[in-house]
N, C-alpha and C positions, 0 to 999 in steps of 0.2 A: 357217061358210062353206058348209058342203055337210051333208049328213047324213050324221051319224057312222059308219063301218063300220070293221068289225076291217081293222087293217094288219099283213098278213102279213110284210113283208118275205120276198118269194121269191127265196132267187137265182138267179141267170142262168146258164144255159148253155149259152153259145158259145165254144166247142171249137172250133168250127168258123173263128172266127176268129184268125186268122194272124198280126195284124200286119202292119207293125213297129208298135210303139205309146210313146208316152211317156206317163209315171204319173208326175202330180202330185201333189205333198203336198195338206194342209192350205190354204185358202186364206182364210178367215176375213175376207171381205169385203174384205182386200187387191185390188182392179180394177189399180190403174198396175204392181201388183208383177205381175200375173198377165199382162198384156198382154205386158210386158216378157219374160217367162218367154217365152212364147208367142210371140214375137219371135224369143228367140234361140234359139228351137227350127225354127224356121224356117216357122210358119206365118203365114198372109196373115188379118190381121184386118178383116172388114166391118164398116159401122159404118150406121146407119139415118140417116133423114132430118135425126134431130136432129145425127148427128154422135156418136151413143152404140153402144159398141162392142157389136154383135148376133151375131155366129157369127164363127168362124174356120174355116179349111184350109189345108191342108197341099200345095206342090203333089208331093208324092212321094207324097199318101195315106196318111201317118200316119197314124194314130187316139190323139188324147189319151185319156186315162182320169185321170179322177179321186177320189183316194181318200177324199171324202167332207170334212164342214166345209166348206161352200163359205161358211156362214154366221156371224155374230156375229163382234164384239167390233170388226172393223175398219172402213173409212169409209165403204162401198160396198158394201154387202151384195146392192142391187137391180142395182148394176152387174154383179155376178161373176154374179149369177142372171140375167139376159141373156143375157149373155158364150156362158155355159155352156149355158143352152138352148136357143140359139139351136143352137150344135155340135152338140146332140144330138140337136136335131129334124133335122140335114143330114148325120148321121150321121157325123160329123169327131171325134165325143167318145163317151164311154162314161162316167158315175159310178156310183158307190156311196154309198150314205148314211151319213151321219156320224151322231154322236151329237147335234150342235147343229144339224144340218138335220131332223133326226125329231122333235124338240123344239119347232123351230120352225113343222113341218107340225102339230103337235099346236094349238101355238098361237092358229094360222092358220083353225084348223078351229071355235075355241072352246073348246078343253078347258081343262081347269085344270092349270097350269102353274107353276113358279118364273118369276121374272122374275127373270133372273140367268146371271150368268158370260157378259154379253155379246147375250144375248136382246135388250133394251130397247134398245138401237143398232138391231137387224135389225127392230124394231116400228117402231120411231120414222120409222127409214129407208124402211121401207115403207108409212107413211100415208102419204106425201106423193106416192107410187104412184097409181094407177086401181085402180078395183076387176079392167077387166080384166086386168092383171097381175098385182095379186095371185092370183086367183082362178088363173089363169095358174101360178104360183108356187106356190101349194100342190099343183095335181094334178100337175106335176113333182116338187116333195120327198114328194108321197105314194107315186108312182109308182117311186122307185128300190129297185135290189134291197140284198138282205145282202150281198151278196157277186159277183164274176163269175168263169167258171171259162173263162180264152183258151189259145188255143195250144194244143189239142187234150191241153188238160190239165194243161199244163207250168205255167201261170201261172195264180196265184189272188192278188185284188186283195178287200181289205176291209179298211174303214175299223180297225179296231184288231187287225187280225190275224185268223189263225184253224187253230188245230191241224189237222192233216192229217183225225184223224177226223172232223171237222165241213166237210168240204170238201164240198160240195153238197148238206150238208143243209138239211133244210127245219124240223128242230126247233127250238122254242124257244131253248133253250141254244144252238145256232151264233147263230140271230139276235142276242140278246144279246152274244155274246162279240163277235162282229163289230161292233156297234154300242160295246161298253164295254170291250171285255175282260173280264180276270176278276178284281176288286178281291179281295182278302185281305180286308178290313173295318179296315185298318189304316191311318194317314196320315201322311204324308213329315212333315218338319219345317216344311215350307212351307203344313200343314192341307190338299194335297192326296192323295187316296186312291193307295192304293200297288197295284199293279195284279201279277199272278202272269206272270212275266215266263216265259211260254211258248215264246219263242223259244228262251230255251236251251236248252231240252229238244226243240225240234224238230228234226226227223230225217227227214221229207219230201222225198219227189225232185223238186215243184212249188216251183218258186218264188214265194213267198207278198211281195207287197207291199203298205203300209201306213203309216197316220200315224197319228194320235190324241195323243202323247205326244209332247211337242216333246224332239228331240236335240239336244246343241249341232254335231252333226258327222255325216254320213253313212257310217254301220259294218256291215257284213255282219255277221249271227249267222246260221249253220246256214242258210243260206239265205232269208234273209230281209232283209228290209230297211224299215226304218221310216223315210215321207220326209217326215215331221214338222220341218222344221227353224226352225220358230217364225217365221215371216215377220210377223206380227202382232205379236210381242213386241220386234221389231226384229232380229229374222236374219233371216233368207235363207228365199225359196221354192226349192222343189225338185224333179227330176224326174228319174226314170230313164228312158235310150232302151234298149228291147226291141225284140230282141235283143242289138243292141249292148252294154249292159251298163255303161254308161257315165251318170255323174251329169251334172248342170249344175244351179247357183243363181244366184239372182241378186239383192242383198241388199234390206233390207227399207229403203222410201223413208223410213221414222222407226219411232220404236215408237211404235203407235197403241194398245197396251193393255200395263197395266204386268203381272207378273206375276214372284212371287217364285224365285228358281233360273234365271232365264232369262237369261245375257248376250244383249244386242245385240252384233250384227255391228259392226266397224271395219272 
């Protein structure tokens, strides 16, 4: 799609920004689950000519932030990618890059790729796109950072976490960690990769939030919080309001992808 150049993944930082903010999980091409979140968080959804949901805001001046996956596996992948940048071209949103938005900017770009774990939905979905959206679409997923550092420090948002010493850096290894964690090389019973579970050893005065790893439940560790709560598998999307401190989900309209260890919501 463009000519190949190194992706840094740089992160962001704005310290400077204050909030209040809500941090969204995982959204994995979930559009009616994210709208609805977005709803009862209290923001005012625009929507374009067609009638297709293009930016939101907030009238109190929130700032959503999202922890990255906005893509694969669920029904609307072109949706949420709208949705979302439209927010962030109007400044109402903030992301970070997921593991399956880097993925699929690679994709996007021509590179050579798996097609798998949900990719082929977000291809499929996006032929049926213009070129200028797509095109659209990749220099947004190429464009997002590792990581963001808000609230004059207090708060650090990246897609799989990120140990205190990797907080604003620009090395290799944060990117990575942020983008995957940090797999042991070992695999659950379910043949998914078992990941160095660093939160319990953090010890950070930032409050670090994040998704990657679907929870069945929203649990503080050491400060931290993972807002993965499978909304594609059939749970629930999820969002924490900052400073407030405070959850809300909102369950998943069906399970659109099946995936082994994952109860669905009742």
């Amino acid at each position: 799609m463009t000519e190949h150049r190194r992706i840094d993944l740089l992160p962001r930082d704005r310290r400077d920004l204050t909030g209040p903010f809500d941090v969204i999980g995982d959204v994995h091409g979930c559009r009616g689950e994210l709208e609805t979140l977005l709803g009862e968080l209290g923001y005012e959804i625009h929507r374009d000519e067609s009638g297709r949901p293009s930016g939101a805001a907030h009238p109190d001046d929130r700032t959503a932030v999202f922890v990255g996956d906005l893509v694969d596996r669920g029904p609307d992948t072109p949706g949420v990618l709208r949705l979302v940048m439209g927010m962030v071209a109007a400044n109402t949103a903030l992301c970070v890059a997921g593991n399956h938005d880097h993925k699929l900017m690679r994709a996007l770009d021509g590179r050579t790729v798996r097609i798998a774990h949900g990719l082929e939905q977000s291809l499929s979905q996006l032929a049926d796109e213009d070129l200028e959206f797509r095109t659209a679409a990749y220099t947004f997923l190429r464009d997002l950072p590792s990581h963001y550092l808000l609230d004059r420090g207090n708060l650090v948002v990246a897609h799989a976490g990120l140990p205190e010493s990797l907080h604003g850096s620009t090395s290799g290894r944060a990117r990575s960690f942020a983008l995957y964690g940090a797999p042991t090389g070992e695999l659950d019973e379910h043949g998914y990769p078992i990941r160095y579970d660093w939160a319990q050893d953090y010890r950070g005065t930032p409050t670090v939030l994040y998704g990657h790893t679907p929870v069945a439940t929203l649990t503080w560790v050491n400060n931290t919080l993972c807002l993965d709560t499978g909304a594609v598998f059939g749970g629930t999307l999820s969002a924490l309001r900052y400073p407030e401190m405070t959850t809300i989900s909102v369950p998943a309209e069906q399970v659109w992808s099946e995936r082994a260890g994952i109860t669905p919501a009742v």
